[in-house]
N, C-alpha and C positions, 0 to 999 in steps of 0.2 A: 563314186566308186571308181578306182584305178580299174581294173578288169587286170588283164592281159598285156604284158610289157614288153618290149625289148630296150635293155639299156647299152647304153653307150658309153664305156669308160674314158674318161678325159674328155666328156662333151662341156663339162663347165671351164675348162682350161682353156680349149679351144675357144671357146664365145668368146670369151677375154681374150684373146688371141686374138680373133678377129675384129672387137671393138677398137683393137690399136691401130689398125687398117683401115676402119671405115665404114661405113652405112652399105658401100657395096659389098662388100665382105658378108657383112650380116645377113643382107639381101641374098646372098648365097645361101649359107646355110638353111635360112628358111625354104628356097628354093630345094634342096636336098630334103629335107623334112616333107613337103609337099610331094614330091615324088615318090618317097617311099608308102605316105601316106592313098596315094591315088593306086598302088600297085594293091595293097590290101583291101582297101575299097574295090578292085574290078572281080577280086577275085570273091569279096561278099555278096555283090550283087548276084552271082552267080550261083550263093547259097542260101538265098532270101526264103523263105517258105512263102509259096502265095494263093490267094483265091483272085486277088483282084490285079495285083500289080502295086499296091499303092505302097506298101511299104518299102517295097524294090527298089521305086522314086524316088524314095528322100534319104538313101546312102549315100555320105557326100564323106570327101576327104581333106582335109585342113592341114596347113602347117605353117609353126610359127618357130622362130628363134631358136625355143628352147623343147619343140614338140612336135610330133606329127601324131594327127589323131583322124580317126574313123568313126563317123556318128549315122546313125539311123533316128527318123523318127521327128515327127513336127507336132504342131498344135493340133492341126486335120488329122493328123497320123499317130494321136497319145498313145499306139499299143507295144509300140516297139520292144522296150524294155521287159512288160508279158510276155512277147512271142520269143523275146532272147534269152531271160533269165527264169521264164516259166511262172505259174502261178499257182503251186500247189494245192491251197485250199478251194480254188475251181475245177482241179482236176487239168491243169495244162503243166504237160512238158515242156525243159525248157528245148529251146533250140537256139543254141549261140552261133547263129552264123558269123559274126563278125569274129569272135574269139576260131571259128575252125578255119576260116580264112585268113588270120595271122598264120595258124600252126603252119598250113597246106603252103605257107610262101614265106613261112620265115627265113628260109636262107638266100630268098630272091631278096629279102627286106635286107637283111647283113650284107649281100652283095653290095648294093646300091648304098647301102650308107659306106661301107669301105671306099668304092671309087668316088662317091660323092664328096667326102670328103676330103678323100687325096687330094681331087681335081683342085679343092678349096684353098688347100694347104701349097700347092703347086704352085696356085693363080696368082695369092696374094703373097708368096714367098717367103711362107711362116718354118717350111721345112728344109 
């Protein structure tokens, strides 16, 4: 399930762009992806519903090439996706913290990829 996006136009131009530069190149952009990723992850932690703590713990942020993403949720921790998308035939609300903490910093997340990418486009001298 995609969930909640923000896209990026001319993100597939650019990776080509940067493939023609180089593995450090690349290495950038994922580095931009990760950051924007870790900015939406601090602010879910923050929205986690909890009795225990445990699911607070396993919000982690990822980013690769062509992606940044935010996951909750492990083997020890199977509930995540219940507590986020709800379970109506048990009687559970959902609570999307990770979808309200995209909303609550979407324009920190557009910040950050705008300079990030500038910075990328600057470094390797594609602009």
């Amino acid at each position: 399930m995609a969930g909640r996006q923000v896209s990026v136009d001319g993100a597939r131009e650019l990776r080509k762009a940067l493939k023609t530069v180089g593995d450090e190149a690349k290495a950038g952009l994922k580095d931009v992806n990760l950051e924007v990723a870790e900015i939406v992850a601090r602010a879910a932690v923050t929205k986690v519903p909890s009795r225990s703590g445990a699911l607070r713990e396993t919000v982690r942020a990822a980013g690769a090439q062509t992606r940044a993403s935010v996951k909750a949720g492990f083997k020890k921790v199977p509930y995540a996706g219940v507590i986020h998308f709800g379970f109506p035939a048990r009687g559970i609300l959902p609570q999307p913290f990770l979808y309200d903490a995209l909303d609550a910093r979407r324009d920190e997340v557009m910040d950050a990829y705008t300079d990030g990418i500038a910075d990328l486009i600057k470094k390797n001298g594609l602009g």
